[in-house]
C-alpha positions in Angstrom: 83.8 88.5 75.1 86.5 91.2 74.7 85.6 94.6 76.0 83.5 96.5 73.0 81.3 93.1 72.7 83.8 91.6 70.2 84.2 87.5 70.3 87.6 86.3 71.3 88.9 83.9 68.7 89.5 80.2 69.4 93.3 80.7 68.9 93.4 83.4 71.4 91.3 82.2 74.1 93.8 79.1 74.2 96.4 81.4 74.4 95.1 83.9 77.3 94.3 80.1 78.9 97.6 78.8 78.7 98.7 82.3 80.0 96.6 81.3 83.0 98.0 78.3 83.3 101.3 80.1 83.5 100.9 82.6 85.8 99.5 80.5 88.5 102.8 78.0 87.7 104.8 80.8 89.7 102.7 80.2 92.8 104.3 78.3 95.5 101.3 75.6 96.1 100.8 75.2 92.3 104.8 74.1 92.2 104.2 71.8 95.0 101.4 70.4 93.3 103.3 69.7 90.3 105.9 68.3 92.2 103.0 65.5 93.9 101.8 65.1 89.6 105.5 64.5 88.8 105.8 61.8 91.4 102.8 60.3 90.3 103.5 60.0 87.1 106.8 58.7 88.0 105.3 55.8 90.1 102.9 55.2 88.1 106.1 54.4 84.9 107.7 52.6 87.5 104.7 50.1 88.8 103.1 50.1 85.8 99.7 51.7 85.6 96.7 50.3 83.6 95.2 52.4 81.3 92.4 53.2 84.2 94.9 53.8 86.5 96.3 56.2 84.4 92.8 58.1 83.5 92.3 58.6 87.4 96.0 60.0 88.0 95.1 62.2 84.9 91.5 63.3 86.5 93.2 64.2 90.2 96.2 66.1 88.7 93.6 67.8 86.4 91.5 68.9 89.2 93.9 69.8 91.8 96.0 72.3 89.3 92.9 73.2 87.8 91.4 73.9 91.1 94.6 75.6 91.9 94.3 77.8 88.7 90.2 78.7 89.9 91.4 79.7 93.2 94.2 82.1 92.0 91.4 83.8 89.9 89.2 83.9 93.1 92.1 85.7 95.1 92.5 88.1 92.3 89.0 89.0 91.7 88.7 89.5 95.5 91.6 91.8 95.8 90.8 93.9 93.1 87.3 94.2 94.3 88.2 94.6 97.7 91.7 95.7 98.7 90.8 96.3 101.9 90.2 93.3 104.7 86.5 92.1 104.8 84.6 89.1 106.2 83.0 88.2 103.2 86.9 88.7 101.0 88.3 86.1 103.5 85.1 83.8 103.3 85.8 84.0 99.6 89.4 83.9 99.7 88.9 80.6 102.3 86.3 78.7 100.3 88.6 78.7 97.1 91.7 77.6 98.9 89.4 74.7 100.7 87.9 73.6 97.3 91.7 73.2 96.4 92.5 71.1 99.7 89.7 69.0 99.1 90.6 68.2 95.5 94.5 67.5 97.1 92.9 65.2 99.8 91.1 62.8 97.3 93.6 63.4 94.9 96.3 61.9 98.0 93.9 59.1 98.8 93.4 58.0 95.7 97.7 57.9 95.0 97.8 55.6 99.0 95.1 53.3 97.1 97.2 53.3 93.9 100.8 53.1 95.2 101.0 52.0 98.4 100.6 48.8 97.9 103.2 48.4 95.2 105.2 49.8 97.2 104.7 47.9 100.6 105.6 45.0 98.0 108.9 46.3 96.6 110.2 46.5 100.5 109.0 43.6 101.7 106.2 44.4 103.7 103.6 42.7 102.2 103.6 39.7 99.3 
């Protein structure tokens, strides 16, 4: 709800979402991480993804950006509620960020599952 108790309409709340979506695109790890979705999306035109292939790479790009976009919203919640350095900011601050690099590890073990063996085929390695 808006302040006042008025309901945000549909059209707005995708809006101020996509604004989210935005902002945290300026971050340095939320580029990197669309630099990883990129190249899976490029491998997976290039070996040819199955439809469930391609639902999976969907799910881990969805939760590692989207994990990315929660943990931005963590850090600014913190610092506006605590400026100052405090145990329980960085505890915050540190379990948002992990979330995120757990998301990125499964999210990386399921692209060495997907791609690596395409690609150990394309050089050679295995047949």
């Amino acid at each position: 709800m808006k302040p006042g108790g008025s309901k945000t309409g549909l059209i707005e709340a995708f809006s101020d979402a996509f604004s989210g979506i935005v902002t945290t695109s300026h971050e340095r790890n939320f580029r990197i991480e669309l630099c990883f979705a990129v190249a899976a999306f490029v491998l997976g035109i290039a070996f040819g993804n199955t439809f469930e292939q391609w639902l999976v790479v969907a799910v881990c790009i969805g939760l590692v950006l989207g994990g990315e976009c929660v943990n931005s919203a963590v850090e600014a919640v913190v610092d506006l509620v605590s400026p100052d350095e405090h145990p329980l900011a960085k505890r915050a601050k540190d379990a948002a960020a992990g979330g995120v690099l757990l998301f990125s590890i499964a999210a990386f073990v399921v692209g060495v599952a997907l791609y690596l063996p395409p690609i150990l085929r394309l050089i050679g390695l295995i047949g």
